[in-house]
N, C-alpha and C positions, 0 to 999 in steps of 0.2 A: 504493500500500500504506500502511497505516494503522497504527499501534499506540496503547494505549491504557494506561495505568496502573491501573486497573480500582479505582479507590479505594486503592491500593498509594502510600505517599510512600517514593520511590525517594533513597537516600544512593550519587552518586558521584563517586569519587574519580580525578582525574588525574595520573600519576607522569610526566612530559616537562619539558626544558626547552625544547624548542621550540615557543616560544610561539603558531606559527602556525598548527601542526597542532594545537595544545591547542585556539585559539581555534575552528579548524572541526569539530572534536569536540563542541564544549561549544554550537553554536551549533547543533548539528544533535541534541542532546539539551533545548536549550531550546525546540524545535520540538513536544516531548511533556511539557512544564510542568515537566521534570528538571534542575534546576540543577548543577552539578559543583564541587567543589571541587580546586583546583590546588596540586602540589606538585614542585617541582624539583629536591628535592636528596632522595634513598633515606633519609637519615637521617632526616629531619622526616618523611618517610611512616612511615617504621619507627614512630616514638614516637608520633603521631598513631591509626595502625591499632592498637596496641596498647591505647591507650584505649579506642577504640570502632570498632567494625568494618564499613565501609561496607557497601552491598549490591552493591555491584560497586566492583571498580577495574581501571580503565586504565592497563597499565603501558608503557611504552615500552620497546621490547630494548635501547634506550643506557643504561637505567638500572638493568641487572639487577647492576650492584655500583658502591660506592664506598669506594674504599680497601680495607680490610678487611671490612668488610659486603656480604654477600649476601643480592639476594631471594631465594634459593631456603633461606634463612637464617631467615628470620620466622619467631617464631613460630606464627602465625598461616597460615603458608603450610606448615607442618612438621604441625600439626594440624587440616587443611584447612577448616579455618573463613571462611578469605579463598577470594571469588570472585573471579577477576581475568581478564582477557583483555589478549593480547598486541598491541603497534600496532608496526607496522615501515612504513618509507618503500622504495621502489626501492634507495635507497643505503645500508639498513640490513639491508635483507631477509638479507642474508648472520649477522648476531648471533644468528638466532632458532633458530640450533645451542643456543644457549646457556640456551634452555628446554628444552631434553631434560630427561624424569626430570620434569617436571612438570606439572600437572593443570588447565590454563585453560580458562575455560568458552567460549573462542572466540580467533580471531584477526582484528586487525584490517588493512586493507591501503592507502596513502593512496593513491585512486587515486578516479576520478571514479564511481565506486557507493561510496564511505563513507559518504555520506549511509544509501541504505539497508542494508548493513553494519551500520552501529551502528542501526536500528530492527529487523533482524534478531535480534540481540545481546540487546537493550534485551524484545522478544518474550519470546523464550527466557525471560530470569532473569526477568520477572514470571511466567510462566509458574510456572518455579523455584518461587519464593517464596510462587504462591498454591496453588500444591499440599502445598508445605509447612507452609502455616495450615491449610488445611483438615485433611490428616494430623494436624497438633497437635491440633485443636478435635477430631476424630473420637475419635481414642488416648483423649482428656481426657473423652470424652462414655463411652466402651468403658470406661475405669476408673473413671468414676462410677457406672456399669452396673453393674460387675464389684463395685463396694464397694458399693453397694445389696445386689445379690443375694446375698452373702458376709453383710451383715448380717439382710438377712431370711433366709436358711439357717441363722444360727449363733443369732438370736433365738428363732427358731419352737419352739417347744415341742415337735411332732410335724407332722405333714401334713396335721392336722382343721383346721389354722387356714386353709391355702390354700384348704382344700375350701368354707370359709364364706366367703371373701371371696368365691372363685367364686361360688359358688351368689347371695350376694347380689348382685353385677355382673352376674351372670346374669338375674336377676328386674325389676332397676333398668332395664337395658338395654332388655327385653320390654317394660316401663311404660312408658318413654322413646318407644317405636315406635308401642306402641298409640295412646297420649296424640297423638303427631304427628300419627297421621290425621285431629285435629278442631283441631290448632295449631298453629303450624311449631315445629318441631325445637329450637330455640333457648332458646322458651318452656319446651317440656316438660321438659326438659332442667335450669335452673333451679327449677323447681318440686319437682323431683327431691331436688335437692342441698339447698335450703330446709327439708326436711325429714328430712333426714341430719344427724343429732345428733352423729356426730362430728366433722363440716364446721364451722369455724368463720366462716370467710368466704370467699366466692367472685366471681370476676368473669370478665366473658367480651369477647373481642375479634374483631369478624369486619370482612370489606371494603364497603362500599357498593358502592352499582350500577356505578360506572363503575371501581373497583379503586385509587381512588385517595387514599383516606381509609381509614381504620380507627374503626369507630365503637364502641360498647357498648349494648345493649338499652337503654330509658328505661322501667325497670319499678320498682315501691317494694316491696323485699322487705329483710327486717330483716336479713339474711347478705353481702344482695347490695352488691359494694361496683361503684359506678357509673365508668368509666373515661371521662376526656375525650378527645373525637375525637383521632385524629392526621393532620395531613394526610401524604402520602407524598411528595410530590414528584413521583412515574412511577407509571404502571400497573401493579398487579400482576394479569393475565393469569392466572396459573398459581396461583393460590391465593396465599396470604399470603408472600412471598417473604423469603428470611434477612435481611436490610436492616429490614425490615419487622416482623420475629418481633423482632431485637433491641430494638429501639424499644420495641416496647408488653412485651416482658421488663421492661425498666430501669422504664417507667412501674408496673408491677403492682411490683414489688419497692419505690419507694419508697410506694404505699400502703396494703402489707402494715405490720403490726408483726411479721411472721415472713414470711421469704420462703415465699415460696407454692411448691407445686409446678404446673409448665407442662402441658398434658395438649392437645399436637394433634391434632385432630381433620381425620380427611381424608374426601373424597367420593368421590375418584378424582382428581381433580389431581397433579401433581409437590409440591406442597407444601400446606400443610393449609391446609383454610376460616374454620377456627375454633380460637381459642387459650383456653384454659381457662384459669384460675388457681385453685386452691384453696390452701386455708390451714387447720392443724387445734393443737390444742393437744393434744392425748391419744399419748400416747408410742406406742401400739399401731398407731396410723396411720402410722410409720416404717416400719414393715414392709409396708403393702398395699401390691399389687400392681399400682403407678402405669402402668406398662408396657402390662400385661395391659388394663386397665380404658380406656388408648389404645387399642389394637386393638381392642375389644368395641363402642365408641362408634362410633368410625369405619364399624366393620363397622353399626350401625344406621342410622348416617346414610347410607353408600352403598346401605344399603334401602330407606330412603326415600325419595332420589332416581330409584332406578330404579320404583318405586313412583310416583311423581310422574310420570315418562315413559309410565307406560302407557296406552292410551286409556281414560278412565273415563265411559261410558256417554255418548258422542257424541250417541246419541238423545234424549238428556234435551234438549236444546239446541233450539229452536225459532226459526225466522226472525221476524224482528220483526210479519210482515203476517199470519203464521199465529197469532201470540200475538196480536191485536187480532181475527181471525177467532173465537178459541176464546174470545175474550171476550165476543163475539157470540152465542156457541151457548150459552154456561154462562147468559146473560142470560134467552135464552128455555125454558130447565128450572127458571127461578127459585131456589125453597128447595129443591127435590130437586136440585138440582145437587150431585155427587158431589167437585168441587171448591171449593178455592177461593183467592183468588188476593191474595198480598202484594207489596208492590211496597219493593224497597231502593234508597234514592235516594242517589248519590253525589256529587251538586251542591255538598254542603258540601266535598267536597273538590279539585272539577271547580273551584272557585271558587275556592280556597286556591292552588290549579295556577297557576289564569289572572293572578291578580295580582299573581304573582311571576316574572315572563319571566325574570328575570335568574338563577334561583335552578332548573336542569332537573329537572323530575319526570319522568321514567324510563315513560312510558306502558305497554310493549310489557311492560318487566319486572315491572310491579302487575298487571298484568291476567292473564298466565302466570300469577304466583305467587297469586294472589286464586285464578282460577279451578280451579288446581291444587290448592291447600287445599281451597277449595270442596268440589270433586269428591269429595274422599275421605271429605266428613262427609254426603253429601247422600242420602237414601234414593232407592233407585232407582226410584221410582214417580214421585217429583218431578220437575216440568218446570220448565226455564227458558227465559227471552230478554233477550235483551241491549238494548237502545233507546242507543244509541251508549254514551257515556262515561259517562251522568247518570244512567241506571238498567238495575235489572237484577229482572224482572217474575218469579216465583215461581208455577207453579198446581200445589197440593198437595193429595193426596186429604183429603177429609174427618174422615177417622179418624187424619189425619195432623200437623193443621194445629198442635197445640199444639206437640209435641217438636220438628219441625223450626223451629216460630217459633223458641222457646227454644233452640235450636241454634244461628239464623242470628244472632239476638239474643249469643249468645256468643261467636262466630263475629267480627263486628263490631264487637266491644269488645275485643279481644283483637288486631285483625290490626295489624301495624306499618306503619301507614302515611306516618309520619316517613321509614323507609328508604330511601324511593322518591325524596327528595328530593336531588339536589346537595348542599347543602347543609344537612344536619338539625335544627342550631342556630338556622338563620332561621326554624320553621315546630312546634320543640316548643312551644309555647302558641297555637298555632291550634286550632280546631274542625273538626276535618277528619271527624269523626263521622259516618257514613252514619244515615242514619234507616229505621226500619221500618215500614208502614204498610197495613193490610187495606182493598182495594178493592173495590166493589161490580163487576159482572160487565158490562160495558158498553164498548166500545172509547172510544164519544163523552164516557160521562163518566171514562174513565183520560185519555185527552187532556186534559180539561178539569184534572185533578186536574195533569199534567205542564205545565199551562200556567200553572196556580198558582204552583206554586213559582218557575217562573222572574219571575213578578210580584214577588212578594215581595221576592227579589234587585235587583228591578230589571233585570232582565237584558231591557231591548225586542225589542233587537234579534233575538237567539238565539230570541225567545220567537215573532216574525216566522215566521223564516228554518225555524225547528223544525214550527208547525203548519201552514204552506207545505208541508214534505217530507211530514208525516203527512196531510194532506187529498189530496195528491197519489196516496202511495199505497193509501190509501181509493177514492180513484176509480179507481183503475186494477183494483183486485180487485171492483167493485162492475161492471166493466166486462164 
């Protein structure tokens, strides 16, 4: 059995003069990083506790008086502020009459389980103690509530005020949603607030891939105030976890010139994804409705997630051999071919990947998140293929080819592919830039075009090992 102090620095106290049961007491609480301080005579404990109040004490039943002084006397024992437990030996067990009428958070017994005895004990009052933080932090958070909403009741004028803050978080939010389906959430999101004239400055905190950093968008907007990474130390699993909220709190507070208000946003996790800060200087922003406008965001974001879960047009997607096939056929319809076919090359950042081993790019998580954005801006007549890591082949009607270029072209400028990285500070001034580029309709000369680029790079080998796997399966459909 185990016990842990769960980030708790434990104060306690030993009232015995038998020093050998003190020493096994105190040696069996150094076993969970808890030092004890030792007192032998009721009076120096008396005047000691009275100062400052341990988080536990250990009293021994020999020493429930001296002289005229009784513990059942303390102040502190009288206004039950002192947590104490009783320690009795075989030959003392008989004194512990003499706690009647009193309130210990346990009794202790010397005998060969004191060891776990006192981690039982030791359990308990952090226990104790961390329900009693959090009840304070809650209360503290309920009468911060309770004095907001008392001030926005007693400010408000009439009820037309709430009805406009609505209706505008109402509309913001819609924007926010729409906008998402052509840019992740994040973005849209800022763009938003950027042009909210009563926002003075704003800044955003969410986790990287692996849940172990806290990063901030790398966007240049004139409100937007830029947060530096924090590493965490542990995974946060479960969204942004309290450990983790206080951190980048303390950091947005000292880059505010007015503490900001905090605004969590959640997906569905135990704890939120994304930590907002804003900042306003207009007294009338006292009163909105910071609460509400959490719940309304959140509530967008868990749509766009489930939104993102849905299958969006599986058909669009095409095998590599049938996308070199259909390149075949548009070939021979020439200029009446009702297609036509772009090709996005992601080498520039397949390369940034590769010559940082030491630095993990998150493969499975860019390519989910890429293709899930993708999907939601791509008109449904449009076909795609995948050609492993380096590119991704586009055949788009006709009538089609400018907006969706202009789409993918936005699309590509805008996706955050810093994120992806371990590390995001090694890799912001890289050219990780996808390219876009209109191919003539021809399997042998897209090859030839995908074998260019890796020339250019340099890349021999891959450029081998690649028109190897593509002449292989040319011949086997040619078969």
């Amino acid at each position: 059995m185990q016990t842990t102090t769960q980030g708790l620095e434990l104060s306690v106290a030993i009232l015995m003069d038998d020093l050998a049961s003190a020493k096994e007491i105190a040696a069996a609480l150094r076993q969970h990083n808890i030092f004890a301080h030792l007192y032998q005579s009721l009076d120096e404990f008396w005047v000691a506790t009275n100062i400052q109040i341990p988080d536990l004490s250990i009293v021994d039943v020999t020493k429930m008086s001296q002289g005229s002084i009784q513990f059942r006397n303390h102040p502190k024992v009288l206004d039950q502020t002192l947590t104490y437990a009783f320690f009795s030996k075989e030959s003392t067990k008989i004194l512990l009459q003499s706690t009647q009428g009193l309130n210990p958070i346990g009794f202790l017994h010397n005998d060969s389980s004191l060891n776990s005895q006192i981690m039982s004990l030791m359990t308990r009052r952090i226990n104790e103690m961390r329900f009693a933080k959090e009840k304070a932090e809650l209360e503290t958070r309920i009468q911060r509530i309770q004095s907001r909403s008392q001030r926005l009741i007693s400010e408000r004028s009439d009820a037309e005020e709430f009805r406009a803050h609505f209706d505008f978080m109402r509309t913001l939010c819609a924007e926010i949603e729409n906008d998402s389906t052509r840019q992740d959430f994040t973005r849209s999101l800022l763009s938003k607030l950027e042009k909210w004239e009563a926002i003075e400055g704003y800044g955003v905190f969410e986790l990287n891939q692996n849940g172990q950093k806290l990063i901030s968008p790398e966007i240049s907007k004139k409100k937007y105030h830029p947060f530096p990474s924090l590493w965490l130390g542990q995974v946060n699993e479960h969204g942004i976890e309290p450990f983790a909220l206080e951190m980048a709190t303390q950091v947005a507070n000292d880059l505010f010139d007015l503490e900001p208000v905090m605004i969590r946003i959640y997906s569905g996790a135990a704890n939120p994804d994304l930590l907002l800060y804003v900042s306003f200087k207009e007294e009338r922003m006292v009163n909105f409705p910071w609460e509400v406008f959490e719940t309304m965001l959140s509530s967008s974001l868990r749509k766009l997630k489930l939104y993102q879960q849905m299958p969006h047009y599986s058909s669009q997607f095409l095998p590599m051999w049938e996308a070199l096939d259909n390149m075949d056929r548009l070939q021979k319809s020439g200029v009446d071919s009702d297609l036509r076919i772009i090709a996005l090359s992601l080498i520039p950042l397949t390369e940034v990947a590769k010559k940082r081993p030491n630095n993990k790019f998150f493969w499975s998580s860019f390519f989910n998140d890429f293709f899930l954005q993708l999907s939601g801006r791509l008109d449904k007549s449009t076909k795609l293929s995948l050609f492993g890591p380096w590119q991704v082949v586009f055949f788009i009607p006709r009538e089609n080819v400018e907006v969706e270029t202009q789409m993918l072209q936005n699309f590509i400028r805008q996706f955050g592919y810093w994120k992806f990285f371990e590390d995001n500070s090694q890799v912001l001034s890289e050219d990780m830039m996808p390219s876009l580029k209109l191919i003539p309709a021809s399997s042998s000369h897209y090859l030839r075009i995908f074998e260019k680029e890796f020339q250019e790079l340099g890349v021999k080998e891959e450029e081998k090992r690649l028109m190897t796997m593509a002449r292989k399966d040319l011949k086997r459909l040619s078969i």
